[in-house]
C-alpha positions in Angstrom: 31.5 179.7 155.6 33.9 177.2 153.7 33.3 175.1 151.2 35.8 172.0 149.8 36.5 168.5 151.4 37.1 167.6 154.9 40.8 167.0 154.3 41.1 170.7 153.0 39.4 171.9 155.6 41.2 170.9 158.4 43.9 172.3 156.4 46.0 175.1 157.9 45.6 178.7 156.0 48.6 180.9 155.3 48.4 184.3 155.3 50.0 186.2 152.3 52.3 189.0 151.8 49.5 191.4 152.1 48.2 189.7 155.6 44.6 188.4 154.1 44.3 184.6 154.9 45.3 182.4 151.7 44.0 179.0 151.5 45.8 176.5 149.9 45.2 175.4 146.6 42.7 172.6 146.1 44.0 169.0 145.8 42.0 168.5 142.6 43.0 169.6 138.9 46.5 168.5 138.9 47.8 170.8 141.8 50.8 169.0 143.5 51.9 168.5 147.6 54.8 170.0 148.2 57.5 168.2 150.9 59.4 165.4 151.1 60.1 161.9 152.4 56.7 160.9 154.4 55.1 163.8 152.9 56.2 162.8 149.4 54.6 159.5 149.6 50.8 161.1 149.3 51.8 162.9 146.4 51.5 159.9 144.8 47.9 159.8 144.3 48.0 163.3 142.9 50.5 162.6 140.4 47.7 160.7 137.7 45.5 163.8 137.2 48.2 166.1 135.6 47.7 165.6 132.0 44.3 167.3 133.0 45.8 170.2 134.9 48.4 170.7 131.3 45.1 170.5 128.9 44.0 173.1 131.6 46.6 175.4 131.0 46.6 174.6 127.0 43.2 175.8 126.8 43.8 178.9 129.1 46.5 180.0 126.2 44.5 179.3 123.5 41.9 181.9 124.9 44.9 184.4 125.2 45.5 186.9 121.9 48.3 186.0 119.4 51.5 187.9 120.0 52.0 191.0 118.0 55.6 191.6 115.9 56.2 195.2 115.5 57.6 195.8 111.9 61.1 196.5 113.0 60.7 192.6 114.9 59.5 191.4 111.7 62.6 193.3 109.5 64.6 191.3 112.0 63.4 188.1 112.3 62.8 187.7 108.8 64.3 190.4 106.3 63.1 188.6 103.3 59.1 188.4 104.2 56.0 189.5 102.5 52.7 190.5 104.1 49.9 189.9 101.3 46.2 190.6 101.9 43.4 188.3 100.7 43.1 189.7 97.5 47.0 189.4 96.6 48.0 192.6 97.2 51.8 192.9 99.1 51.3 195.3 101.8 54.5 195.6 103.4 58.3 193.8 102.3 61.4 193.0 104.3 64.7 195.3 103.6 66.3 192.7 102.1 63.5 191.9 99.7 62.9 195.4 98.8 66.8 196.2 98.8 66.6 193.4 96.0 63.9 195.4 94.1 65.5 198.3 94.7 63.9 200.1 91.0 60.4 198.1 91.5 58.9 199.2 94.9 56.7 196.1 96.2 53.9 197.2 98.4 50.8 197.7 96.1 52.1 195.2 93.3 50.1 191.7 92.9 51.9 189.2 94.6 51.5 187.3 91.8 52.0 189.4 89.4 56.1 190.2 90.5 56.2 186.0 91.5 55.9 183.4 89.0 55.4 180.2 91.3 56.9 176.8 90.1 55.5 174.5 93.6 52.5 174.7 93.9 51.7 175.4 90.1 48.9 176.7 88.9 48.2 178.3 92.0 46.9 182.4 91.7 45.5 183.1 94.8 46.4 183.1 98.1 43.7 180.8 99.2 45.6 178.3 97.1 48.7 179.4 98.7 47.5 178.4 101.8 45.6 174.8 100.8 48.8 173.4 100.1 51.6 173.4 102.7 52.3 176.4 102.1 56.2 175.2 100.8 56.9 177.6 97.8 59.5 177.3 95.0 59.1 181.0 93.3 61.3 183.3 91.3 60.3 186.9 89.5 58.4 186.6 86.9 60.5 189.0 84.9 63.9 190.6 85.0 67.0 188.5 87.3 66.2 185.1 86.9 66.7 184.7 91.2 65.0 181.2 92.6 63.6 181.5 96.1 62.5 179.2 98.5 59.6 180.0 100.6 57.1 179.6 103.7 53.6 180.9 103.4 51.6 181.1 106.8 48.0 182.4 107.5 47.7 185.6 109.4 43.9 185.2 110.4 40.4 184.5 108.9 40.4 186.8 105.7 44.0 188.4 106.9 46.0 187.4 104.0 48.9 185.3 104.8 53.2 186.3 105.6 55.1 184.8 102.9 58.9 184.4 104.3 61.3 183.9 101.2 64.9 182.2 101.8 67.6 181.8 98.5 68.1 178.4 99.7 71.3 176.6 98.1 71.1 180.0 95.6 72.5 182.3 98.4 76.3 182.5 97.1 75.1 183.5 94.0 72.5 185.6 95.0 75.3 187.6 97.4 77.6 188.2 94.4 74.8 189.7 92.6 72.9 192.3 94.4 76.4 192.5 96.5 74.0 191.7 100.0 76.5 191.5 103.1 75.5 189.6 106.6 73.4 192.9 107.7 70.9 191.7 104.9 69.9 188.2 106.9 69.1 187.6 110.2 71.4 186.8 112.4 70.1 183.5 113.1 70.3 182.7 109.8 72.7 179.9 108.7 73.3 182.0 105.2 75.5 184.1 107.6 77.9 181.3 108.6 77.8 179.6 104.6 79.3 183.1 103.7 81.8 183.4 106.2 83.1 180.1 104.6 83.0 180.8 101.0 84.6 184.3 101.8 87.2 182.1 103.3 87.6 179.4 101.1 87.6 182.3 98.0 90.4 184.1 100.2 92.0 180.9 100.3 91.7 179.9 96.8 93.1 183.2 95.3 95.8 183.5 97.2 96.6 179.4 96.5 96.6 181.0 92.7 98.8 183.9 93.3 101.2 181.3 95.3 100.9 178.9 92.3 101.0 181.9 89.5 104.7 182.8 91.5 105.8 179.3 91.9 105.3 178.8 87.6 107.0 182.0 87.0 110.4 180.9 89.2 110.3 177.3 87.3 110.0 178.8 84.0 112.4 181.5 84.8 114.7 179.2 86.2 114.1 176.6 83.4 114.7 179.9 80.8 117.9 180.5 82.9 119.3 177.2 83.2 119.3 177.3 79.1 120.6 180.8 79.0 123.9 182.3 78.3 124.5 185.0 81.0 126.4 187.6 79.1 125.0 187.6 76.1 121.4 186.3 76.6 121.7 183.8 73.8 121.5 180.1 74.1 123.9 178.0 75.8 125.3 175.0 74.8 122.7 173.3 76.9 119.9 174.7 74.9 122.3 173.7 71.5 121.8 170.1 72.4 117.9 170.4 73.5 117.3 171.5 70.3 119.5 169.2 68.2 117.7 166.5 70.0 114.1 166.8 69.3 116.0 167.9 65.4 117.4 164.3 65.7 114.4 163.0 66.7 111.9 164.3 64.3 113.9 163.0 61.6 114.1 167.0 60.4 116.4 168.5 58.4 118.5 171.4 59.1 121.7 173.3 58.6 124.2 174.7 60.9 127.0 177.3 61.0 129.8 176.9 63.4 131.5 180.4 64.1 134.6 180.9 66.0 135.8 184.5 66.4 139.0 186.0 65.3 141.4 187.7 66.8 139.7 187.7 70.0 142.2 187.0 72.2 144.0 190.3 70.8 141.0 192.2 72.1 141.1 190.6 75.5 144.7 191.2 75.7 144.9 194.7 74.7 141.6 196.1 76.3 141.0 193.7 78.7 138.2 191.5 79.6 135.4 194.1 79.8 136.3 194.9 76.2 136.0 191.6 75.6 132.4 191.0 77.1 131.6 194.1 74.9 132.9 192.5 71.7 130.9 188.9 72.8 127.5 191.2 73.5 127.7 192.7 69.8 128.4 189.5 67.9 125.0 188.4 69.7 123.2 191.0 68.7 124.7 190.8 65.2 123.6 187.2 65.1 120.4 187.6 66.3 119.6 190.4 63.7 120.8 188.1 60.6 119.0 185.4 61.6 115.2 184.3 61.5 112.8 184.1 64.8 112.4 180.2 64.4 116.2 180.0 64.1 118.1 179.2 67.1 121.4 180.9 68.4 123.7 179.6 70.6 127.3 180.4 72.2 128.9 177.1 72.5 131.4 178.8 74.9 134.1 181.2 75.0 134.0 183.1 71.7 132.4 180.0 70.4 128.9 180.2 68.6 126.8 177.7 67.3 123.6 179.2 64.5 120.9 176.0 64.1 118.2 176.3 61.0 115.7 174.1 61.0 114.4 172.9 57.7 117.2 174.7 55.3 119.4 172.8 53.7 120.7 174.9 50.9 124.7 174.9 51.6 124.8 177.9 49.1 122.8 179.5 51.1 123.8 179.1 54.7 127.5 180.2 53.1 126.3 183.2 52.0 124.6 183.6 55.3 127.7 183.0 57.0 129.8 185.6 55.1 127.2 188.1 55.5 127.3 187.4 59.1 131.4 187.7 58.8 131.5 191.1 57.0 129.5 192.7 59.7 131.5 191.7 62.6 134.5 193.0 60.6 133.3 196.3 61.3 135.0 198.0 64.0 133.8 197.7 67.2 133.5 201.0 69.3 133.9 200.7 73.6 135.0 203.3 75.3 137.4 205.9 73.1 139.0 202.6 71.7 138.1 200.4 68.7 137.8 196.4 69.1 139.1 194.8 65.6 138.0 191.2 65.1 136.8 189.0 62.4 135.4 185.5 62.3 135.5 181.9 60.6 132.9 179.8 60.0 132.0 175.7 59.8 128.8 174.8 57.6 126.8 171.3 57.6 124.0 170.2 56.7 121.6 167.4 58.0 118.9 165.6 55.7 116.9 163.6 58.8 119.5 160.9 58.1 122.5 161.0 59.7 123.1 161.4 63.4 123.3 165.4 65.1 127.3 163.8 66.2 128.3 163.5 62.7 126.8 167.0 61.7 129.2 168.8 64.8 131.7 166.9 63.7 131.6 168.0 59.8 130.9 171.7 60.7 134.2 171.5 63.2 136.1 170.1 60.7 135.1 172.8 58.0 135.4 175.4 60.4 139.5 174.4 60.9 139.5 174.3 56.8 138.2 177.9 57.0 141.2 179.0 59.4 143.6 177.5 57.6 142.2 179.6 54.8 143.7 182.3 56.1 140.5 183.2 58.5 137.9 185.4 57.6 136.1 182.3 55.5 133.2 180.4 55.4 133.5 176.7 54.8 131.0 173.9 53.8 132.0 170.5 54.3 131.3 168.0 52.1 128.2 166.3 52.0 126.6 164.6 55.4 123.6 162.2 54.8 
């Protein structure tokens, strides 16, 4: 005997994959017609009682036990949760979370005893935990002064709840200091990608330093050479008028000594010109050694040199400077199994802040050819420049 309507029974039966007769479904509770054209036209009527066959189906799940997470799912999924039972007590912890408290094991500690919580405050149970929304801003209570940002859910009547903790906008930080790699979040987690791009943009910014840190050290080397004297690594004249410059401009006073070598040409001559570099390379080095770190030495070109003080304008003293400087160079000079013989002459000005850095040359030239005409070998100072 068959029960239903009289359309359903004058319905044809099917018979299934196992041969038994199979009625079809019945037209109440949402079920639908299949077909089309003519046929889809009585679907229609069908069509307004599906919300009831989906609130069906909705309570049929609800009936159905939650899904179970083995702990290696929940390691996975989230690497940073806590499993806390009703009394407080953390029962089980990520790898990430524990790999954080690597010297303080978790499970057995009082939730919030490790966890000081700053939203919700006041809150020390997990009852309260789970009135509010269970949004949490937390961070240890003692030791590294991490922030976290978590989610606290229920896990059943009297189950306790599964606290899932995130380092928010702390992550880059957080990586640098317990040295975590992608392995230590889940793969789903955007953390990942916000790495990858501050590795890059770190990788990018360092070597944008080194490039920079290169590109400084050709200007100032060039800058340095440009100013340079190749053979003897004294000033050049360029460097002469750099510094008479800002002199000028200061209004500073100095003195200057104007040395021309003698003889020299003998020496180049005679030995030839490697000899003569030789002979160029010691009266440097002489110079350099006579003269104070804030003074500046210069070859003016050829066996020209130019020997700026600032600040000392004591004529007495820059002459017997000068003739100091003379006496040595007098010395022979050894290269090779020969011996270089040359003397020098020198010019002497001073400048007060008054007059103009053109009129000091110019007096220092002028007692330079005085000393020449000496006889060589002297040290001149010209009369007095304002």
């Amino acid at each position: 005997m068959t029960s239903g309507t009289p359309e359903e029974a004058r319905r044809p039966s099917e018979a299934g994959p196992d041969g038994r007769e199979r009625r079809p479904a019945p037209l109440g509770g949402g079920a639908t017609v299949r077909g089309a054209g003519p046929q889809a036209g009585r679907d229609a009527p069908l069509r307004g009682s599906a919300e009831q066959g989906a609130r069906g189906c909705a309570d049929e799940a609800a009936g159905l036990p939650a899904p179970q997470l083995s702990a290696r799912a929940m390691d996975l999924l989230m690497p940073m949760h806590l499993r806390v039972d009703a009394c407080g007590t953390i029962t089980s912890v990520g790898p990430t979370l524990q790999r954080i408290c690597a010297e303080t094991p978790l499970p057995g500690r009082d939730f919030f005893d490790v966890f000081t919580l700053r939203r919700p405050q006041g809150v020390r149970d997990v009852a309260g935990l789970l009135r509010a929304d269970g949004r949490l801003s937390l961070g240890f209570r003692t030791g590294a002064r991490t922030s976290f940002k978590g989610l606290a859910v229920p896990l059943g009547t009297g189950a306790g709840a599964l606290v899932n903790l995130g380092f928010g906008i702390s992550v880059v930080e957080a990586v640098r200091q317990y040295a975590l790699s992608n392995s230590d979040f889940a793969a789903t987690d955007l953390a990942v990608e916000l790495l990858y791009l501050v590795e890059a943009n770190t990788a990018a910014l360092e070597e944008s330093r080194r490039l920079n840190l290169r590109l400084q050290g050709a200007k100032s080397a060039a800058e340095a050479q440009a100013i340079t004297d190749t053979l003897t690594g004294l000033g050049n004249r360029r460097a002469m008028d750099e510094v008479l410059t800002r002199l000028e401009e200061a209004g500073r006073g100095f003195g200057l000594i104007h040395l021309d070598l003698d003889f020299f040409k003998d020496v180049n001559d005679r030995l030839g010109h490697a000899a003569g570099d030789a002979v160029l390379q010691h009266v440097g080095r002489v110079l350099v050694e006579e003269t104070r770190g804030e003074d500046i030495v210069t070859r003016a070109g050829g066996d020209e040199f130019i020997l700026i003080f600032p600040r000392v304008t004591d004529d007495t003293v820059l002459r017997q400077l000068a003739l100091r400087i003379i006496a040595r160079i007098e010395k022979p000079i050894p290269h090779g199994d020969q011996q270089c013989l040359i003397s020098a002459s020198a010019g002497i000005a001073v400048s007060r802040g008054i007059g103009s850095v053109a009129q000091v040359l110019l007096d220092a030239d002028r007692a330079l050819y005085a000393s020449k005409a000496r006889g060589r070998a002297q040290a001149t100072v010209a009369s007095a420049t304002p």
